[in-house]
CHARMM internal coordinates of N, CA and C (Angstrom, degrees):
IC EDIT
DIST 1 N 1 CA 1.4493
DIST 1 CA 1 C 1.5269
ANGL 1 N 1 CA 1 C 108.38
DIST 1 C 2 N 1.3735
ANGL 1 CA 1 C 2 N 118.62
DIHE 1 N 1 CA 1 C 2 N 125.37
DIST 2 N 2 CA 1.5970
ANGL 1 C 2 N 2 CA 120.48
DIHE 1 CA 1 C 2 N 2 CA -169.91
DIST 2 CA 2 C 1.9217
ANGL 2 N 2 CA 2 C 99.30
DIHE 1 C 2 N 2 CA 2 C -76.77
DIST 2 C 3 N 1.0515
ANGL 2 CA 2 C 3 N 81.00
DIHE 2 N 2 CA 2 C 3 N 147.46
DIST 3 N 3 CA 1.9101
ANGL 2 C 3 N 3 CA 104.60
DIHE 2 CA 2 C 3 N 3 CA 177.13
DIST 3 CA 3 C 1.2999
ANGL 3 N 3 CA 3 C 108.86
DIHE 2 C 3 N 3 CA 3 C -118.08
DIST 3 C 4 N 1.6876
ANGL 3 CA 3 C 4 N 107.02
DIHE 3 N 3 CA 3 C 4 N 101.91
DIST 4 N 4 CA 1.6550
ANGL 3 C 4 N 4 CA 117.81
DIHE 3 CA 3 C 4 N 4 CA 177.51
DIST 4 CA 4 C 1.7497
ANGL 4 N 4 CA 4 C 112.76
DIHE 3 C 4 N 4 CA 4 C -85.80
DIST 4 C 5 N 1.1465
ANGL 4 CA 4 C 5 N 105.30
DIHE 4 N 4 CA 4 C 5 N 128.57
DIST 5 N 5 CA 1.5678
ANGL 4 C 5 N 5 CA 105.72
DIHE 4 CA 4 C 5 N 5 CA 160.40
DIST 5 CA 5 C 1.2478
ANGL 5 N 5 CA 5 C 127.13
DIHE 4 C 5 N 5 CA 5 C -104.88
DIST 5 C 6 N 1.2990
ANGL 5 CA 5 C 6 N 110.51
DIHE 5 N 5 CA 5 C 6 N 133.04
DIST 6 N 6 CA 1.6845
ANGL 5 C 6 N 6 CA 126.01
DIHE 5 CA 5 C 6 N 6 CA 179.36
DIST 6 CA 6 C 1.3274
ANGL 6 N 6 CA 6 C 116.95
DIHE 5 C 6 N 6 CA 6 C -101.89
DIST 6 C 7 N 1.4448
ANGL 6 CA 6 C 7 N 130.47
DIHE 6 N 6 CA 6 C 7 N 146.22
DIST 7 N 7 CA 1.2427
ANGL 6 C 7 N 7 CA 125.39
DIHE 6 CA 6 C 7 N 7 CA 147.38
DIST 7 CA 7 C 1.3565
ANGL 7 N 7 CA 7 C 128.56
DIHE 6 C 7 N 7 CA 7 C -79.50
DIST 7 C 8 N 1.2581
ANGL 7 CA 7 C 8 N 134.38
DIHE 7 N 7 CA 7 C 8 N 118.37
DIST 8 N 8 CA 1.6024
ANGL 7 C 8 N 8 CA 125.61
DIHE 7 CA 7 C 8 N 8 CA -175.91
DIST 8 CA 8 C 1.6885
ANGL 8 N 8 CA 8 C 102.93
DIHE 7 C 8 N 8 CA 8 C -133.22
DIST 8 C 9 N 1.7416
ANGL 8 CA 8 C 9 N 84.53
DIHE 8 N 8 CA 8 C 9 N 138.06
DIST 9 N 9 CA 1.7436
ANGL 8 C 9 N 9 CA 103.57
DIHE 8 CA 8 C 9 N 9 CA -170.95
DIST 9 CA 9 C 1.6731
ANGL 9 N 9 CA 9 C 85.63
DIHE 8 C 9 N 9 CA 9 C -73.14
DIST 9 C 10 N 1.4533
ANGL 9 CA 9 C 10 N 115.93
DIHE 9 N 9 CA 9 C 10 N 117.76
DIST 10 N 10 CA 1.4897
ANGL 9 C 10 N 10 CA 127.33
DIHE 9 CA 9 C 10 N 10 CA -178.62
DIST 10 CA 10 C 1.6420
ANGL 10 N 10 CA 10 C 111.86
DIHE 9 C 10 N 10 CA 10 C -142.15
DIST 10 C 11 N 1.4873
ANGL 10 CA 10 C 11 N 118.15
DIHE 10 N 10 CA 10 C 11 N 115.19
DIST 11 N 11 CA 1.9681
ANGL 10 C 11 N 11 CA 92.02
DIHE 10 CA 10 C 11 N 11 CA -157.69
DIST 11 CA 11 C 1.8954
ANGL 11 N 11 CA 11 C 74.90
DIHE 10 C 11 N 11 CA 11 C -142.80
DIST 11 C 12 N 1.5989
ANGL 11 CA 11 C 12 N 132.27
DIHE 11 N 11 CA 11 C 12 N 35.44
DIST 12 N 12 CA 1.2383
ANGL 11 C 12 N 12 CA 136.61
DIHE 11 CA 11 C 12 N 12 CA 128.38
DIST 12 CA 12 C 1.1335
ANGL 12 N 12 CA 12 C 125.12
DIHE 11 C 12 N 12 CA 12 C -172.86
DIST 12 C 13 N 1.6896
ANGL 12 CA 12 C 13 N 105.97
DIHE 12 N 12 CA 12 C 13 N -174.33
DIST 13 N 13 CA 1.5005
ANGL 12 C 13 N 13 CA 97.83
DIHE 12 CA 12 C 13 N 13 CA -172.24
DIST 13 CA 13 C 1.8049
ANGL 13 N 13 CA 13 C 122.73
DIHE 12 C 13 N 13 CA 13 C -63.56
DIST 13 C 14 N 1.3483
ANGL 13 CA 13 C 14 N 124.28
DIHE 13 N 13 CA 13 C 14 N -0.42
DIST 14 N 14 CA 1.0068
ANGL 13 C 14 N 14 CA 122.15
DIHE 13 CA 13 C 14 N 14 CA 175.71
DIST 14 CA 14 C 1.5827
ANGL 14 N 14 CA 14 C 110.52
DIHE 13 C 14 N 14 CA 14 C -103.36
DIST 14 C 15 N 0.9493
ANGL 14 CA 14 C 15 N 107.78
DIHE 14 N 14 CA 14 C 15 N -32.94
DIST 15 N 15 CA 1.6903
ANGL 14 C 15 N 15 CA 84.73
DIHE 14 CA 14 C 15 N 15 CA 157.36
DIST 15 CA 15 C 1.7089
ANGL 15 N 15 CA 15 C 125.95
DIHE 14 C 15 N 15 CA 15 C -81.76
DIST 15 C 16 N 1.1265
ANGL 15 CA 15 C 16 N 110.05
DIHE 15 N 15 CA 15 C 16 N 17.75
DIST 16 N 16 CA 1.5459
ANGL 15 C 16 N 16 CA 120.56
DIHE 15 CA 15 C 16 N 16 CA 173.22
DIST 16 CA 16 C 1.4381
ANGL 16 N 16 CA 16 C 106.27
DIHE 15 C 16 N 16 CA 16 C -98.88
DIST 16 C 17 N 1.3095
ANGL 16 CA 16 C 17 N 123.13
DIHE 16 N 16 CA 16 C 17 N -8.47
DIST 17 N 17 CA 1.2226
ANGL 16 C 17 N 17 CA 140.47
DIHE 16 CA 16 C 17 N 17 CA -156.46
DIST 17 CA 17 C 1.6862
ANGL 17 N 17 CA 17 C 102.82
DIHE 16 C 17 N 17 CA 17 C -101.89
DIST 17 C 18 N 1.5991
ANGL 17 CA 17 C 18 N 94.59
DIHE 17 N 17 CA 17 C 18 N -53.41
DIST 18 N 18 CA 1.6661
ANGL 17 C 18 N 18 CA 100.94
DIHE 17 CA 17 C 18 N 18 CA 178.31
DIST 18 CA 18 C 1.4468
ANGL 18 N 18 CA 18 C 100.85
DIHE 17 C 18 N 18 CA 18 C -60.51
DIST 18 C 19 N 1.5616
ANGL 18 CA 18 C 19 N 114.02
DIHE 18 N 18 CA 18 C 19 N -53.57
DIST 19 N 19 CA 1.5623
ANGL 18 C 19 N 19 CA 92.35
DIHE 18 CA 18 C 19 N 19 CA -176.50
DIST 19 CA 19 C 1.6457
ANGL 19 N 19 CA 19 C 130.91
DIHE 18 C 19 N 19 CA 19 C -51.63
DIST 19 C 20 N 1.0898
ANGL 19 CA 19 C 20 N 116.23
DIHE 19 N 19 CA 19 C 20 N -48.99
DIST 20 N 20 CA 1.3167
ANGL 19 C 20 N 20 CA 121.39
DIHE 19 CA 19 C 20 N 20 CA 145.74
DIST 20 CA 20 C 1.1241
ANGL 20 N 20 CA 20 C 121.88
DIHE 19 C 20 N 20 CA 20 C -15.61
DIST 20 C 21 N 1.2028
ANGL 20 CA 20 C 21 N 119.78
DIHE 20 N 20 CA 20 C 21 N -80.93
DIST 21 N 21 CA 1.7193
ANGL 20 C 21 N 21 CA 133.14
DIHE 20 CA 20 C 21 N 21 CA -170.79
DIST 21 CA 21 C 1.4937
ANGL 21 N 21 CA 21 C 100.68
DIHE 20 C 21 N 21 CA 21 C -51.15
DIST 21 C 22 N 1.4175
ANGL 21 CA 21 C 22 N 129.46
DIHE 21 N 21 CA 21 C 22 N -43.98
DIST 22 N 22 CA 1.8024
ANGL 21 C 22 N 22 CA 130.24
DIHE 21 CA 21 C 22 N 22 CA -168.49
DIST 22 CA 22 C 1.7664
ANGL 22 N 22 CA 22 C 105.86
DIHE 21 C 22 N 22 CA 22 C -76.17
DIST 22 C 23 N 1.8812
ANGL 22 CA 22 C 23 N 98.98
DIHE 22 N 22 CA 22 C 23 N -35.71
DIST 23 N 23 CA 1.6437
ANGL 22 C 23 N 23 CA 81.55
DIHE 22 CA 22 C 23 N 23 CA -171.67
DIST 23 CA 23 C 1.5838
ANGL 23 N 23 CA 23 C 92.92
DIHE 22 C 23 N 23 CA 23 C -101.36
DIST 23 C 24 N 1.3833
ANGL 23 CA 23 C 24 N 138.56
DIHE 23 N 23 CA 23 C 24 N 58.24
DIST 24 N 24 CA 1.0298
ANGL 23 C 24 N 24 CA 144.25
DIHE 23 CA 23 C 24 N 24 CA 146.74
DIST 24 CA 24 C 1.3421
ANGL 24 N 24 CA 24 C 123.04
DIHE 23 C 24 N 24 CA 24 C -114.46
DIST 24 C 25 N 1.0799
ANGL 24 CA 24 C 25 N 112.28
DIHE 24 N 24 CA 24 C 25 N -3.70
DIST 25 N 25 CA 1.5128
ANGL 24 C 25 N 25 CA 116.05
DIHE 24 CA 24 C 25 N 25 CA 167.27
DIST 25 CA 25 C 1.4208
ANGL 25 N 25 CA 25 C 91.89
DIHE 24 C 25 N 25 CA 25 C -95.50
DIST 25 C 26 N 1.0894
ANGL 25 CA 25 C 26 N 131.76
DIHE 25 N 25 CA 25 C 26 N -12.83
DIST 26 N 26 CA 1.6656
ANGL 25 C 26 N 26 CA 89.58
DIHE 25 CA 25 C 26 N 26 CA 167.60
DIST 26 CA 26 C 1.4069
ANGL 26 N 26 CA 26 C 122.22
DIHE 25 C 26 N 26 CA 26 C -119.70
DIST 26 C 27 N 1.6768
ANGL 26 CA 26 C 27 N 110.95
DIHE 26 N 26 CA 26 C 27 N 59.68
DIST 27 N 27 CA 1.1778
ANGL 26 C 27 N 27 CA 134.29
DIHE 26 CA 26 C 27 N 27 CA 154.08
DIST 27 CA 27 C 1.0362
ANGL 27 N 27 CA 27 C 143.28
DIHE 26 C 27 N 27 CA 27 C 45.12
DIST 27 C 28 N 1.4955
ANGL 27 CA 27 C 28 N 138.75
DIHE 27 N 27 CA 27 C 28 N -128.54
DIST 28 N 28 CA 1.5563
ANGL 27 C 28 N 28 CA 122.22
DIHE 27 CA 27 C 28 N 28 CA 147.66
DIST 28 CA 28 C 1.4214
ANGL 28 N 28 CA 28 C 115.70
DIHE 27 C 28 N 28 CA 28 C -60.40
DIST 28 C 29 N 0.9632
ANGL 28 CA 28 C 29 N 138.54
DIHE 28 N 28 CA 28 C 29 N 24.51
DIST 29 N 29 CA 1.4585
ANGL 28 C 29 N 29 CA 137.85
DIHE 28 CA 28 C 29 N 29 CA 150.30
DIST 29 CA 29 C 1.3548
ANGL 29 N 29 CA 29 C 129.87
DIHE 28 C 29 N 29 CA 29 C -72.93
DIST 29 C 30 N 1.4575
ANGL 29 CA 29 C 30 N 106.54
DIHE 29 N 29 CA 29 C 30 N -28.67
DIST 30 N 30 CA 1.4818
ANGL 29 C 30 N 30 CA 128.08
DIHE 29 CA 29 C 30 N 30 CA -178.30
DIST 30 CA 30 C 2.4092
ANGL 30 N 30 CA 30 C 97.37
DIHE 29 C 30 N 30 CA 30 C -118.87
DIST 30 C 31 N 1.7156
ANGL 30 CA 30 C 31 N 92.11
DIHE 30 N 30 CA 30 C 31 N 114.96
DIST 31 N 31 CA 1.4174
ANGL 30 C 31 N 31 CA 97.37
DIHE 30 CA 30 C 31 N 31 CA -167.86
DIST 31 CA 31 C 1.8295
ANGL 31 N 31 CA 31 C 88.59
DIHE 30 C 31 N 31 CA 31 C -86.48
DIST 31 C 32 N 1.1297
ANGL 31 CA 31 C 32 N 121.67
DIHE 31 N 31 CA 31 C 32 N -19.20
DIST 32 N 32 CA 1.7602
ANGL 31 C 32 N 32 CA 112.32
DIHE 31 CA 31 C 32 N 32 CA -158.99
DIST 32 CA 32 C 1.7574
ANGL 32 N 32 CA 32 C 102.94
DIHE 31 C 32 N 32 CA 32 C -153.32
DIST 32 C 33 N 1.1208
ANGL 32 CA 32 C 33 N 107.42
DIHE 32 N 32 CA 32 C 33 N 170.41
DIST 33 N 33 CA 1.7219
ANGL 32 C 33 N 33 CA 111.08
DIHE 32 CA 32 C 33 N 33 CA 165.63
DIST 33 CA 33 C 1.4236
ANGL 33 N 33 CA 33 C 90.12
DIHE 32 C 33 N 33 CA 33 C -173.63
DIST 33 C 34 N 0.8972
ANGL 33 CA 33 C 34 N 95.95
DIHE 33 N 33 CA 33 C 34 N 136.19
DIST 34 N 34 CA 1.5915
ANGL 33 C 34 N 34 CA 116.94
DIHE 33 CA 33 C 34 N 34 CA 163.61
DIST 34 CA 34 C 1.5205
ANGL 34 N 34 CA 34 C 116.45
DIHE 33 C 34 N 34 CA 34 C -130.24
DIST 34 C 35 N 0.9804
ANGL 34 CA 34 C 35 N 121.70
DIHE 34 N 34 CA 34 C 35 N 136.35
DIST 35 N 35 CA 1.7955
ANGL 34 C 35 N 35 CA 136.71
DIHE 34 CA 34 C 35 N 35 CA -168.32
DIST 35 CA 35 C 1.0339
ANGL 35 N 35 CA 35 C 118.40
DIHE 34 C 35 N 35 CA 35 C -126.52
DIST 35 C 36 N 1.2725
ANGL 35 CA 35 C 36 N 137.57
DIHE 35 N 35 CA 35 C 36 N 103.83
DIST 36 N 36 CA 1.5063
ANGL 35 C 36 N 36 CA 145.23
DIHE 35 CA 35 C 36 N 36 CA 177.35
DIST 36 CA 36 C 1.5142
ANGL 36 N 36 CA 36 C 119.44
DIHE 35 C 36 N 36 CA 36 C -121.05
DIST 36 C 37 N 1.3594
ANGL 36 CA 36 C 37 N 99.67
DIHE 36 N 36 CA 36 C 37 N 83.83
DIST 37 N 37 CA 1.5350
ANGL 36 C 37 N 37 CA 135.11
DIHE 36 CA 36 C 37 N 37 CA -159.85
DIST 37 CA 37 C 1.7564
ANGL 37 N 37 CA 37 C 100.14
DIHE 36 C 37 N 37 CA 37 C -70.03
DIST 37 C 38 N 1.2650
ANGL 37 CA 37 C 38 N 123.42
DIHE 37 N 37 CA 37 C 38 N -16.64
DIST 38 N 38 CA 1.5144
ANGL 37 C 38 N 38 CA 117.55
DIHE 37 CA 37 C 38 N 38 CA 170.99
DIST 38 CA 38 C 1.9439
ANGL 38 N 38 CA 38 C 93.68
DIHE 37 C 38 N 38 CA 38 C -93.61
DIST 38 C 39 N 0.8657
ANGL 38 CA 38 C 39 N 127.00
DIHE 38 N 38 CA 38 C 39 N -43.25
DIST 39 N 39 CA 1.6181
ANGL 38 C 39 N 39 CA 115.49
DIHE 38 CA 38 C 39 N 39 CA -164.88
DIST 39 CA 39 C 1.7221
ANGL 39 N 39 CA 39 C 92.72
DIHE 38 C 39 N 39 CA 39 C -90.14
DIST 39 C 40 N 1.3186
ANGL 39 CA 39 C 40 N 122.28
DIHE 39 N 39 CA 39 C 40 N 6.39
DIST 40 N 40 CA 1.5568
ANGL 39 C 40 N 40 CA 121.66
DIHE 39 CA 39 C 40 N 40 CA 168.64
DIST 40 CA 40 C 1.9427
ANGL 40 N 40 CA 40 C 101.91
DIHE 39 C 40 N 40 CA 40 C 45.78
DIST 40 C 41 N 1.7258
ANGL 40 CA 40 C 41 N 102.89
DIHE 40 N 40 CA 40 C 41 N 64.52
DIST 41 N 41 CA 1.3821
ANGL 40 C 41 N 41 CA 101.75
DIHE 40 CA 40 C 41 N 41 CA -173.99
DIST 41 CA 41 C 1.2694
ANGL 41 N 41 CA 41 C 93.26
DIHE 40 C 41 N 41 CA 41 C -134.01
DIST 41 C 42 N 1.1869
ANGL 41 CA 41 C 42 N 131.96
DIHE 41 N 41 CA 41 C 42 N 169.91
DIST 42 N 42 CA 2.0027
ANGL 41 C 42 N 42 CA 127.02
DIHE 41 CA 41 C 42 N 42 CA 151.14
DIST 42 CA 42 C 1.8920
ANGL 42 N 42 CA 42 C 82.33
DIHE 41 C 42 N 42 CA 42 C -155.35
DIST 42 C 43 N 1.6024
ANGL 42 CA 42 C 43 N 93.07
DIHE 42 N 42 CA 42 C 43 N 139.27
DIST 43 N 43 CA 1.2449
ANGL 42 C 43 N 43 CA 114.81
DIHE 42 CA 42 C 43 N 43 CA 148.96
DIST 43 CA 43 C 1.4047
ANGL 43 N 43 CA 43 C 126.98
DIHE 42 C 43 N 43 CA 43 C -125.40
DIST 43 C 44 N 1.3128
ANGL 43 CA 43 C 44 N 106.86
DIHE 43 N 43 CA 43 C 44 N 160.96
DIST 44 N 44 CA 1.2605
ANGL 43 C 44 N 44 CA 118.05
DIHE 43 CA 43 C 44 N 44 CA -169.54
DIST 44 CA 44 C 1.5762
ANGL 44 N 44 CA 44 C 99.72
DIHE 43 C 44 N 44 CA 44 C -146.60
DIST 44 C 45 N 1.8716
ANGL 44 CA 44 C 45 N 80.62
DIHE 44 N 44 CA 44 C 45 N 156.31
DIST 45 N 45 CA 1.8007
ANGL 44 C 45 N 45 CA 91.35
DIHE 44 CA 44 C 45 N 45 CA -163.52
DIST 45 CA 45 C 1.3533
ANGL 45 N 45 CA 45 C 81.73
DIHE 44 C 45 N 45 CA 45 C -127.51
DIST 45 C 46 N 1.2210
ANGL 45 CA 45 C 46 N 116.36
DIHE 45 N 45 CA 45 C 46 N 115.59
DIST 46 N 46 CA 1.8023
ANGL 45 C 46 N 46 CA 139.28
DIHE 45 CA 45 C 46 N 46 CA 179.60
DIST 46 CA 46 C 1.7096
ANGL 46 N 46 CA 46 C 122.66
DIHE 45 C 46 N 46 CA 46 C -151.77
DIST 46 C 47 N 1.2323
ANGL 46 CA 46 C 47 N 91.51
DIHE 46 N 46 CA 46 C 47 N 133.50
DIST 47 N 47 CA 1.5191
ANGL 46 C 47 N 47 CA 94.41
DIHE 46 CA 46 C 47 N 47 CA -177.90
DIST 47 CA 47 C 1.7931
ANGL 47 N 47 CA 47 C 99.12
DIHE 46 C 47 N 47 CA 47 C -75.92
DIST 47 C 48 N 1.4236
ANGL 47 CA 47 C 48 N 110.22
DIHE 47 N 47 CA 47 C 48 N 5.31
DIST 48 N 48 CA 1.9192
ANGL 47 C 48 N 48 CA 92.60
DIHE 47 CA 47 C 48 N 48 CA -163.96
DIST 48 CA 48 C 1.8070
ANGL 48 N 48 CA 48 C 89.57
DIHE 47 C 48 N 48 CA 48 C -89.36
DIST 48 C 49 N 1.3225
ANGL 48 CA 48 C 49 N 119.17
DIHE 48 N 48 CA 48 C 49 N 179.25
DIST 49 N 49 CA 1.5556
ANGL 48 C 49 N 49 CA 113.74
DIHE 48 CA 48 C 49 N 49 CA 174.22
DIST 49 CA 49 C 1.3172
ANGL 49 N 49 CA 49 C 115.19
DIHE 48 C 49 N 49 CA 49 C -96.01
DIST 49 C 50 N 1.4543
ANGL 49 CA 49 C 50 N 106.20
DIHE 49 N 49 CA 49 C 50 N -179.08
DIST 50 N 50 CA 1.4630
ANGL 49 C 50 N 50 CA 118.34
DIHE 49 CA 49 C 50 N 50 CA -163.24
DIST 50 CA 50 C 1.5815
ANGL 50 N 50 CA 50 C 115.35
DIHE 49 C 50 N 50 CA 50 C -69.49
DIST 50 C 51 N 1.3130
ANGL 50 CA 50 C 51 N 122.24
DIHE 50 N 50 CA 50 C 51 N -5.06
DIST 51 N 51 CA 1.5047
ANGL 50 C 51 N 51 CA 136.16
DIHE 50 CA 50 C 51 N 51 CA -154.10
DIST 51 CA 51 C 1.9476
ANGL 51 N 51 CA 51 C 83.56
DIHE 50 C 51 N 51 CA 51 C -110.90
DIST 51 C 52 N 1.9504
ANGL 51 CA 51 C 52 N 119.83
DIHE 51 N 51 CA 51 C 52 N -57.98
DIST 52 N 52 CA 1.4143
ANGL 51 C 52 N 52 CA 88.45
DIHE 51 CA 51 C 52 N 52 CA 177.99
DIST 52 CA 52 C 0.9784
ANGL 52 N 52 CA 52 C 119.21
DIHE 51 C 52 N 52 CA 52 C -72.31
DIST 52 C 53 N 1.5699
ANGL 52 CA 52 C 53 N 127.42
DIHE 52 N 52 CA 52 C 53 N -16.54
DIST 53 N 53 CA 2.1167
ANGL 52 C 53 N 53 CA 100.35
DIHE 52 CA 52 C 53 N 53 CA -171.93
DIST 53 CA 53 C 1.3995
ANGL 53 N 53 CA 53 C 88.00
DIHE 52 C 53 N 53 CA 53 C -87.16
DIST 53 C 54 N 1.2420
ANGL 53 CA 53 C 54 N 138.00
DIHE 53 N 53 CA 53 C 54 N 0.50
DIST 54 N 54 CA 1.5604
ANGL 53 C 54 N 54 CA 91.95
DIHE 53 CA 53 C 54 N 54 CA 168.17
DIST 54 CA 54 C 1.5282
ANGL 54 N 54 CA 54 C 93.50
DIHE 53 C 54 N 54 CA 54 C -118.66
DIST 54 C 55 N 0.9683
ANGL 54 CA 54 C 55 N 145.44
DIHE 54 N 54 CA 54 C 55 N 60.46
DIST 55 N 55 CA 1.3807
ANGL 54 C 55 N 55 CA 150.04
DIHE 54 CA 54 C 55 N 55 CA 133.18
DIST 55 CA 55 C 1.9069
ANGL 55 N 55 CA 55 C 97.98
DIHE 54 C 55 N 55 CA 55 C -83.22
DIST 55 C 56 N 1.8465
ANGL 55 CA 55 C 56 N 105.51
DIHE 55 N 55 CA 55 C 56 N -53.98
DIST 56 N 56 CA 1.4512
ANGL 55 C 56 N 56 CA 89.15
DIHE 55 CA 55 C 56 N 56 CA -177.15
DIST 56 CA 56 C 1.5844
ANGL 56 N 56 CA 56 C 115.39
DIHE 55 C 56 N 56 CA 56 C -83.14
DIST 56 C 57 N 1.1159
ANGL 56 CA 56 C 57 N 121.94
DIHE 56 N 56 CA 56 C 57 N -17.68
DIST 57 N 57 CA 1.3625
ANGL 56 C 57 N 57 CA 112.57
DIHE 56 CA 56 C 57 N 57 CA -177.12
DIST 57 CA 57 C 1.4704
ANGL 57 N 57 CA 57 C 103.20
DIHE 56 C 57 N 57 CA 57 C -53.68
DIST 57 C 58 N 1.5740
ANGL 57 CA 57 C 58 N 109.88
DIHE 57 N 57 CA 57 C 58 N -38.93
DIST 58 N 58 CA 1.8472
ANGL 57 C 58 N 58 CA 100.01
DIHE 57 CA 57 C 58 N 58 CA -162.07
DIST 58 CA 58 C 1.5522
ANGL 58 N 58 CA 58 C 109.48
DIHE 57 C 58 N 58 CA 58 C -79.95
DIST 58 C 59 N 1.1272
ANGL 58 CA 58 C 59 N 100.37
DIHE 58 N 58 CA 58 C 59 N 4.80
DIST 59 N 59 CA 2.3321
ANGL 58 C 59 N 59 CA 109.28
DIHE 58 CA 58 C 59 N 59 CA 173.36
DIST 59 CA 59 C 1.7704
ANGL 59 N 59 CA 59 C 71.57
DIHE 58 C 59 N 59 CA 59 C -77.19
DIST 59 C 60 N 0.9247
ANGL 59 CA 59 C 60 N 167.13
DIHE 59 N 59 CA 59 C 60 N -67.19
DIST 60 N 60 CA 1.6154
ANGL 59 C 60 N 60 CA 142.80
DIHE 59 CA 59 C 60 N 60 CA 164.22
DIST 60 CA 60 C 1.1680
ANGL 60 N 60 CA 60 C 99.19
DIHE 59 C 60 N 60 CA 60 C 30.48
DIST 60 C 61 N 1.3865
ANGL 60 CA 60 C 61 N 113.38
DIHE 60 N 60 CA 60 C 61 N -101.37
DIST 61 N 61 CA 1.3596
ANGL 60 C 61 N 61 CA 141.41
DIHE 60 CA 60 C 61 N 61 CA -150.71
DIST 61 CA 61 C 1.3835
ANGL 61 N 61 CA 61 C 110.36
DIHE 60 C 61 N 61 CA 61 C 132.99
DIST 61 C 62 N 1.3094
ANGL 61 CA 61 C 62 N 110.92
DIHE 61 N 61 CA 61 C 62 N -26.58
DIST 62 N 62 CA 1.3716
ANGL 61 C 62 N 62 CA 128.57
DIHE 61 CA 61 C 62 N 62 CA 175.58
DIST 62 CA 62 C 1.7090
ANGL 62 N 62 CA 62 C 142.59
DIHE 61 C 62 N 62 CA 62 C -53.79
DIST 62 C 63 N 1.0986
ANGL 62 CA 62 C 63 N 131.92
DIHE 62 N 62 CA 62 C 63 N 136.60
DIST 63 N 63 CA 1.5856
ANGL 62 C 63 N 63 CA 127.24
DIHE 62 CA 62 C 63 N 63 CA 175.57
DIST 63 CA 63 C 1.1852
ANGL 63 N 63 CA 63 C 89.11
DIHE 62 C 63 N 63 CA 63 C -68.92
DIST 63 C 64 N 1.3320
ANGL 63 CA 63 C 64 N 120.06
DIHE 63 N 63 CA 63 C 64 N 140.64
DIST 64 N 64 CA 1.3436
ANGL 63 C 64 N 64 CA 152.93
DIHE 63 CA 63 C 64 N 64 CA -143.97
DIST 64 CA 64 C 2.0016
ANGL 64 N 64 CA 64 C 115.64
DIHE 63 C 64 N 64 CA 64 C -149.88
DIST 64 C 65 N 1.2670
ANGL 64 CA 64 C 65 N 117.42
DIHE 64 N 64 CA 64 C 65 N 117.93
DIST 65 N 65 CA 1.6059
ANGL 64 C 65 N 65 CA 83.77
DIHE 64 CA 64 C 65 N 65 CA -175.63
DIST 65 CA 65 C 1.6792
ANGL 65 N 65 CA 65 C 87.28
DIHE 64 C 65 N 65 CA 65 C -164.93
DIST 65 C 66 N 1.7415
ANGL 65 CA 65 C 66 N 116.49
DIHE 65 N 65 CA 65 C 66 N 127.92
DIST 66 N 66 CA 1.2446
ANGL 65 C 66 N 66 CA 97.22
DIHE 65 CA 65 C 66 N 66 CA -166.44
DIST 66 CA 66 C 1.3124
ANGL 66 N 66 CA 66 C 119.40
DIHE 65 C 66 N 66 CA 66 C -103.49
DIST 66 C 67 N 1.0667
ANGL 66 CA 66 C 67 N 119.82
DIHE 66 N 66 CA 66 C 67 N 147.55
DIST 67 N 67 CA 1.9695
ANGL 66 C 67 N 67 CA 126.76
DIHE 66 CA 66 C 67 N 67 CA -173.33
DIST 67 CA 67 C 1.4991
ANGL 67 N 67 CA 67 C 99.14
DIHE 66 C 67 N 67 CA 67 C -48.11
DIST 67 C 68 N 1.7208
ANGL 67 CA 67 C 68 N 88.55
DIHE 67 N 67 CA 67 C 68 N -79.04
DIST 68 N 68 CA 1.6020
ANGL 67 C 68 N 68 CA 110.81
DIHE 67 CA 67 C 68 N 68 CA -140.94
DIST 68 CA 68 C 1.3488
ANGL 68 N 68 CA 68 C 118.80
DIHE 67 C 68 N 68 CA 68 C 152.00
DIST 68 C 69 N 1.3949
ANGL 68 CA 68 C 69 N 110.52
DIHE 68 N 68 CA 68 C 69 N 159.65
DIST 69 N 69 CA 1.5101
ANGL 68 C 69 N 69 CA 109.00
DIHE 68 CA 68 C 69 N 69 CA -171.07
DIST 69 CA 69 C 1.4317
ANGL 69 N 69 CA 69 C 112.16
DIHE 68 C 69 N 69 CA 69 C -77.58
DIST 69 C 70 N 1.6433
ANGL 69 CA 69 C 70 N 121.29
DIHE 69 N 69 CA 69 C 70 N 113.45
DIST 70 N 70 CA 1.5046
ANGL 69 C 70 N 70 CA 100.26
DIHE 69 CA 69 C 70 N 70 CA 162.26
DIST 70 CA 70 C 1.6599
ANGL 70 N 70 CA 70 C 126.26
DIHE 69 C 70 N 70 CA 70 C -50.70
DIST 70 C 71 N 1.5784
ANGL 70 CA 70 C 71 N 103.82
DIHE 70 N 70 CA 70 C 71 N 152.99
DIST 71 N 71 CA 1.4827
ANGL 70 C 71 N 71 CA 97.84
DIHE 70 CA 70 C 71 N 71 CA 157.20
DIST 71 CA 71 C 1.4322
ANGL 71 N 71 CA 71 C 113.33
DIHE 70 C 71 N 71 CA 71 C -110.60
END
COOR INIT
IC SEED 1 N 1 CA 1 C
IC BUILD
């Protein structure tokens, strides 16, 4: 399952929270997230593509901008 990384403008724990909260509504769709709120990164391990999580990441509110697939 590919693991996309994003950059997201994130400067506390409550906006680490919104991200959270948006890619949790979409459920078993999203297997992982990880958030690293000092390197302002979140990945996610999803079979959906790089265009929907960041369509939902940016229901954020957030600048939104995507890396690339880790390997």
């Amino acid at each position: 399952m590919p693991v996309h990384e994003f950059k997201v403008e994130m400067s506390c724990g409550g906006c680490a929270g919104a991200v959270e909260k948006v890619l949790s509504k979409l459920g078993d769709k999203v297997e992982k997230v990880n958030i690293n709120l000092e390197a302002k990164t979140v990945t996610v391990t999803s079979n959906l593509s790089s265009d929907e999580l960041l369509a939902q990441l940016r229901k954020s509110g957030k600048t939104v901008s995507y890396v690339g697939v880790k390997k």
